[in-house]
MARMAR-763184 format. One line per 10 residues: number of its first residue (from 1); their letters; for each residue x, y, z of C-alpha. Coordinates in pm, whole numbers, plus 50000, padded with zeros to 5 digits. Example, Ala and Ser with C-alpha at 12.3 -4.5 7.8 and 13.67 -1.06 7.14 Angstrom:
BEGIN
1) as) 51230 49550 50780  51367 49894 50714;
! end
This chain:
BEGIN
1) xxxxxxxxxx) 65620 42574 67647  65313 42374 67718  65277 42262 67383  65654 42114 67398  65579 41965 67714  65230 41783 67568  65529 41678 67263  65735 41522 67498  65459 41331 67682  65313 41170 67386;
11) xxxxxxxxxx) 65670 41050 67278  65732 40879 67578  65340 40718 67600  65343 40327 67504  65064 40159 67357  64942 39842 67509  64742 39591 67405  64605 39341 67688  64510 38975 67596  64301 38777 67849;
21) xxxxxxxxxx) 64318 38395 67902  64070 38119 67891  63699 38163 67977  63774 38484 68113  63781 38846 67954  63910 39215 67932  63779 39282 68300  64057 39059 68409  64291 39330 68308  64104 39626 68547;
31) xxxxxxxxxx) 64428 39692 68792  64684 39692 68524  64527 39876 68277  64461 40149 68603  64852 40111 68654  64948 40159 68303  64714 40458 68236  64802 40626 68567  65219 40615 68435  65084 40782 68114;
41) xxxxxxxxxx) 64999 40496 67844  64774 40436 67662  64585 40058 67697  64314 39836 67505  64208 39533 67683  64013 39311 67420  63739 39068 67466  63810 38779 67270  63508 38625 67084  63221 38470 67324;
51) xxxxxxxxxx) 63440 38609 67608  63370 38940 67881  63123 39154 67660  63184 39038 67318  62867 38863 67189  62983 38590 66967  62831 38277 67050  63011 37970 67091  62922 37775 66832  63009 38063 66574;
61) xxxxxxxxxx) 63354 37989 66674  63496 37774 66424  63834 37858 66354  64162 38033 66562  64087 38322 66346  63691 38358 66430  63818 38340 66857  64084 38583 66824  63843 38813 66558  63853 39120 66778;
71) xxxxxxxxxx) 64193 39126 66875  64246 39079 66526  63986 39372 66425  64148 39605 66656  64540 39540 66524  64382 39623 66158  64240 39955 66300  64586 40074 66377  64699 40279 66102  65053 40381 65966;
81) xxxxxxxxxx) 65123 40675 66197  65058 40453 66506  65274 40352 66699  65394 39989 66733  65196 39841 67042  65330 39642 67291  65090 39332 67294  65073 39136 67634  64902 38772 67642  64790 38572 67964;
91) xxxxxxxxxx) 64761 38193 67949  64558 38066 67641  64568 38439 67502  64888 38377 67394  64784 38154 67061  64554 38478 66970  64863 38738 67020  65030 38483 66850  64807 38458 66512  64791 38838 66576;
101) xxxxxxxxxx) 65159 38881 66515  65200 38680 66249  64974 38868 66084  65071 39207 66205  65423 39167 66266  65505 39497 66156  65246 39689 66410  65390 39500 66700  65697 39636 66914  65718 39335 67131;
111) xxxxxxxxxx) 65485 39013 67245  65477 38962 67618  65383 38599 67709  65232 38617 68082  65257 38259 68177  65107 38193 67893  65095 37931 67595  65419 37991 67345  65351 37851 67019  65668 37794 66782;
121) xxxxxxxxxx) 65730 37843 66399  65813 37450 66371  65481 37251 66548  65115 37324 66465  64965 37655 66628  64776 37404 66954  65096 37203 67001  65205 37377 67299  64826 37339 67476  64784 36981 67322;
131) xxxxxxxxxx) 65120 36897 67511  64972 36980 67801  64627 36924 67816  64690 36497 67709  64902 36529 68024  64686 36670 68289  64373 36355 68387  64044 36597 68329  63923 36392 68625  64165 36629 68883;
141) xxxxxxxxxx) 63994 36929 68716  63741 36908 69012  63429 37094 68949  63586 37233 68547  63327 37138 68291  63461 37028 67959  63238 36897 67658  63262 36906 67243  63085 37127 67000  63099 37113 66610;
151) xxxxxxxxxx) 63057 36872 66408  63143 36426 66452  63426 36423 66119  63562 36766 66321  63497 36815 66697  63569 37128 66876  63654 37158 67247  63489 37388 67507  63535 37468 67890  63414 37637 68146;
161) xxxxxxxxxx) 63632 37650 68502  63469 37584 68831  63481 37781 69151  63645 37504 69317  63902 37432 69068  63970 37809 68974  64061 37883 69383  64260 37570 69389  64463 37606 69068  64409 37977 68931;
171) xxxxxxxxxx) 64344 38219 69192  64522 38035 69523  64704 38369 69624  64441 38637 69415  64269 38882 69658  63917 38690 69764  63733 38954 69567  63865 38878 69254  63793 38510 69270  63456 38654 69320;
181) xxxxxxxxxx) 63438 38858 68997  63575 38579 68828  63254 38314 68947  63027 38588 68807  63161 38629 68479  63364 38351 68313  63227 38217 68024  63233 37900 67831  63523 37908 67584  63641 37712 67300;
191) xxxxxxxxxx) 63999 37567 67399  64290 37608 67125  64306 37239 67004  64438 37098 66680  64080 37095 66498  64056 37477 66588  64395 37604 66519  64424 37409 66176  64768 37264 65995  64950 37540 65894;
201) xxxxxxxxxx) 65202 37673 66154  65261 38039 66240  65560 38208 66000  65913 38278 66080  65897 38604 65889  65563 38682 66087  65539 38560 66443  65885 38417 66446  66022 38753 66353  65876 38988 66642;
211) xxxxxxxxxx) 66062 39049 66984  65955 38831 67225  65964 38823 67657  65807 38581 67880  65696 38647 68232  65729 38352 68424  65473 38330 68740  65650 38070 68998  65310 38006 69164  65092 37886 68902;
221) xxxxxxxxxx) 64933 37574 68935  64783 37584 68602  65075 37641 68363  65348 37488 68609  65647 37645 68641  65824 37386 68490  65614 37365 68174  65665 37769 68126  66057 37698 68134  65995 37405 67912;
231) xxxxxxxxxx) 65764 37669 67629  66048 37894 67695  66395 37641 67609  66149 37471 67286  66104 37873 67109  66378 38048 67270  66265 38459 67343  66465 38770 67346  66403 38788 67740  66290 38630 68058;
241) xxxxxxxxxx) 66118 38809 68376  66020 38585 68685  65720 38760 68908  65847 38436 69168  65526 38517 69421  65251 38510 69149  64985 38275 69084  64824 38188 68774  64664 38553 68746  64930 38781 68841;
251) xxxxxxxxxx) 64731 39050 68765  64509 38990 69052  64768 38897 69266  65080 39077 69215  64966 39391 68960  65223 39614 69078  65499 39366 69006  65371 39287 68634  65302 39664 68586  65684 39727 68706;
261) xxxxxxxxxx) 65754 39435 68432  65531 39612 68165  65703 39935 68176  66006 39771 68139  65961 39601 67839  65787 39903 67720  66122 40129 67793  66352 39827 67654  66151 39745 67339  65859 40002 67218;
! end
């Protein structure tokens, strides 16, 4: 009987894999991954390269594919009797999950796009942070550093967010403590620009052909609501979720909500 019951319980566990945004890492992901585990899944948050842990230096990071190189690592660990994962992506993680599922389309159950940045099969990978970015003065970035690496025939991007300008525009309804964390241990990262991301566009019988869902955070001051809506009408998805109360990191400041979201998606999709 017990040995049905530990049957049934590893049937109904999801995989998740958790993608952090911009200068920030897997630590970001500490009360959902708590959440997810306690409901009986199983959850990998990844460090993307030069980010939380992961060592890389900046400089290494030359390409999309060098950034997103453990994220991509880890997908290429899975094996054949794994089950598909469910891989979620906040902000600028979503141009690694992206790449990721173009390349391993068939590991994937579904791509969850927490107000994040939605590339399509038709534009260049950075077209949908390009947009953006060339719209948003760097001067009302407050105390956000922003500078070039690389070479002069091929300059790279990098930034690094401020205290000021991260509890203005990122963490403006996060638990105090959390904005805390964050000063201690963002990192300078490169941004997804043209030069990094390159000229060929993601497939339509890779990325374009794994289910997609976006979570749209009605808070954010970062990724306006608007300009998620916008991502969302240019590369249609399979499904759209509002958390209507959440800032830029809702998963500092509504993690029950997005875990509620999660195990949704996970029911629906995985």
């Amino acid at each position: 009987m017990l040995k049905v019951k530990k049957i049934m319980e590893k049937n109904n566990q999801k995989r998740f894999v958790l993608v952090h945004g911009l200068c920030h890492g897997a630590w970001t992901w500490y009360k959902v991954t708590a959440l997810l585990e306690a409901a009986g899944h199983c959850v990998t948050a990844v460090d993307l390269a030069a980010s939380g842990i992961d060592m890389t230096r900046l400089e290494e990071i030359q390409t999309l594919k060098d950034y997103s190189k453990p994220l991509l690592e880890f997908m290429s660990s899975l094996g054949p009797d794994d089950d598909k994962v469910i891989l979620v992506a906040h902000s600028m993680g979503g141009l690694p999950a992206a790449l990721a599922a173009d390349i391993f389309h068939c590991k994937i159950a579904a791509v969850v796009f927490l107000t994040a940045f939605m590339p399509d099969t038709r534009n260049l990978p950075a077209y949908v942070y390009e947009k953006l970015i060339r719209s948003d003065p760097q001067e009302e970035s407050l105390d956000t550093v922003f500078g070039t690496y690389g070479t002069p025939d091929r300059p790279l991007e990098f930034v690094l967010f401020g205290p000021k300008s991260m509890a203005r525009d990122l963490y403006q309804l996060s638990p105090v403590q959390d904005l805390e964390l964050a000063k201690m241990l963002v990192r300078v990262n490169p941004t997804v620009t043209n030069n990094l991301a390159g000229t060929r566009s993601f497939s339509e019988e890779g990325y374009g052909s794994v289910t997609r869902i976006y979570i749209i955070c009605g808070e954010d001051r970062a990724v306006t609501e608007d300009y998620q809506r916008w991502m969302i009408k240019n590369f249609p998805v399979k499904e759209v979720m509002e958390i209507k109360d959440a800032d830029h990191m809702a998963m500092f400041s509504k993690p029950q909500e997005l875990c509620t979201r999660l195990l949704e998606i996970a029911d629906k999709y995985a």
